[in-house]
C-alpha positions in Angstrom: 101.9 49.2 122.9 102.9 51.9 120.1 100.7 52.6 118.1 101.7 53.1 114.0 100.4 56.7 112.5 98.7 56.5 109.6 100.6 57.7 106.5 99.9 61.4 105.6 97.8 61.5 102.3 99.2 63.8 100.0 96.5 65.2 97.6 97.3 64.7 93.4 97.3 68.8 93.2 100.5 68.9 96.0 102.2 65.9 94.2 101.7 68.3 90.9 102.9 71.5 92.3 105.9 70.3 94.2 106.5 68.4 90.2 106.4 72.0 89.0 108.3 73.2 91.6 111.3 70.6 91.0 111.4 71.4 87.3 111.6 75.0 88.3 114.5 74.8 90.0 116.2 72.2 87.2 115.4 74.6 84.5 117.0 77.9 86.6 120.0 75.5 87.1 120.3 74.8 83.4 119.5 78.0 82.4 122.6 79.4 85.1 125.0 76.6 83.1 123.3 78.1 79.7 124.3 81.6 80.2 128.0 80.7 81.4 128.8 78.5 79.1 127.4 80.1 76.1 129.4 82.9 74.9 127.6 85.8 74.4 128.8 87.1 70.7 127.1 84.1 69.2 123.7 84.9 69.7 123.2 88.0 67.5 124.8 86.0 65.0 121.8 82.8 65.5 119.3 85.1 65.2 120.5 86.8 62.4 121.0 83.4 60.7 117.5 82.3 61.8 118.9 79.9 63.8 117.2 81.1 67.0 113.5 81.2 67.1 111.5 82.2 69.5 108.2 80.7 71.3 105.7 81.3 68.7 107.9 80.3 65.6 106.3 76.8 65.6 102.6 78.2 65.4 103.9 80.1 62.7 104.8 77.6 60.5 101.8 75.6 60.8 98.6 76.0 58.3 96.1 77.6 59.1 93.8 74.8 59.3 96.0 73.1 62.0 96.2 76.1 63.6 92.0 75.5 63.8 91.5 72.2 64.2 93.8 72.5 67.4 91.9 75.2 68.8 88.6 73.3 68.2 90.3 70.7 69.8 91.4 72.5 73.0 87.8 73.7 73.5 86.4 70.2 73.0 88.0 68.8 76.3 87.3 72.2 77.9 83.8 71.5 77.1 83.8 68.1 78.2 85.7 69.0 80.9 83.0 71.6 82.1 79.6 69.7 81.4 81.0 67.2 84.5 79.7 70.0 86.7 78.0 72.7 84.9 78.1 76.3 85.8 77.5 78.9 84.2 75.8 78.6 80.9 77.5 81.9 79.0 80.5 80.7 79.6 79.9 77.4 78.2 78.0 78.7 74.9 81.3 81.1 74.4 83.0 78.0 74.0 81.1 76.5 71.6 80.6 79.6 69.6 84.5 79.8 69.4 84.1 76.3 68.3 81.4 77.1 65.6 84.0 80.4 64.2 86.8 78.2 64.0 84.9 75.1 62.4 83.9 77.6 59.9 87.1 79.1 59.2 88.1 75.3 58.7 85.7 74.3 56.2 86.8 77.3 53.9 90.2 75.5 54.1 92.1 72.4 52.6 92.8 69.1 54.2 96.9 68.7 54.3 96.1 65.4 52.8 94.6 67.0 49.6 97.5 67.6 47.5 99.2 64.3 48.1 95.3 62.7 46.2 95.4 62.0 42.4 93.8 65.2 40.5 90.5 62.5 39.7 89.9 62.1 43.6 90.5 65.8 44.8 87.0 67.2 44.4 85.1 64.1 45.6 87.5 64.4 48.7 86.8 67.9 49.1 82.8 67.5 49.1 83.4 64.9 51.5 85.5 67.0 54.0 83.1 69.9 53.5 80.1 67.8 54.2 81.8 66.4 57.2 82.6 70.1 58.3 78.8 71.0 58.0 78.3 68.0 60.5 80.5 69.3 62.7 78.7 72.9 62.8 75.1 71.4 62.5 76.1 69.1 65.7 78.0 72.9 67.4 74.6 74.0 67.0 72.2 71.2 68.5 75.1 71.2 71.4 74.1 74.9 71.7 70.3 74.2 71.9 71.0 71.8 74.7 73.1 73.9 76.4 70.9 77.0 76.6 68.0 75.0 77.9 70.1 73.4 80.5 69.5 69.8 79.3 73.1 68.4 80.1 72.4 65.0 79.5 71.9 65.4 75.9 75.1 68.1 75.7 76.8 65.2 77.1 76.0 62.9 74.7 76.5 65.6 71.9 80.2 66.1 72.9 80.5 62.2 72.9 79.5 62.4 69.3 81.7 64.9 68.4 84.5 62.8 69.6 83.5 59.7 67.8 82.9 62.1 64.9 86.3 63.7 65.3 87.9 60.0 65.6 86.3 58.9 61.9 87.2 62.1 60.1 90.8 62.0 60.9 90.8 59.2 59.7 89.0 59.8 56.6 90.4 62.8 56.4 94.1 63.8 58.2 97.0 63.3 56.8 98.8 59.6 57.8 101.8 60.3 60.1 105.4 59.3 58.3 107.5 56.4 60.3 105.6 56.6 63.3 
């Protein structure tokens, strides 16, 4: 009798890098085609026209409040991410301090949706946002509370609040997307 082998398991992280490793090897093939079939003498003349931006030109352009929100953002799933096995508790509060600096920074700023409000419901809109913002930072700091004493089912639950309160203040708040 033969016996059938068992198929080999291939772990998500090996699928991922041999992903990354494909798209390597497209991009240095395109990037090969790039060079010889774009002629040299045009790209001093791109740049000078501002035709040819670099990496960071997009950040750049954004406000400054984008610029915030994102970073809040990026340390909210970090956060999330971390309190499914806690470790080290400094590292943790650094997060959410960075998350307190930038909600700050935020509240000093304007919604993009502001100016596009009649002049009547600007200020009304304002106080709202702001008070929102101070929700934010009050909930930052009852999230710090719980993380320096360790209690991670009530951090837990803090960052689940802070992602139903992100979810109603965009909406409140953030500007509607255009023919999307």
């Amino acid at each position: 009798m033969s016996q059938e082998r068992p198929a080999k398991r291939v772990s998500a992280k090996s699928v991922r890098m041999i992903r990354i490793e494909r798209r390597k090897a497209m991009n240095t093939k395109l990037l090969r085609h790039c060079r010889r079939a774009f002629p040299a003498f045009l790209l001093p003349a791109l740049v000078l026209a501002g035709l040819a931006t670099g990496p960071g030109a997009r950040q750049d352009d954004e406000p400054s409040i984008v610029s915030h929100m994102k970073s809040i953002n990026r340390n909210l799933r970090r956060l999330r991410r971390d309190l499914r096995e806690p470790g080290e508790v400094s590292a943790l509060l650094s997060i959410v301090a960075s998350m307190k600096e930038k909600a700050l920074a935020a509240k000093e700023e304007s919604p993009l949706k502001t100016p596009d409000l009649p002049e009547p419901d600007r200020k009304p809109f304002l106080e709202a946002y702001r008070k929102a913002m101070d929700g934010l930072i009050s909930d930052l700091g009852h999230l710090e509370t719980a993380i320096s004493k360790r209690d991670w089912d009530t951090a837990r639950d803090l960052v689940s609040k802070l992602y139903d309160l992100k979810r109603e203040s965009h909406q409140e708040f953030q500007k509607k997307e255009e023919g999307g």
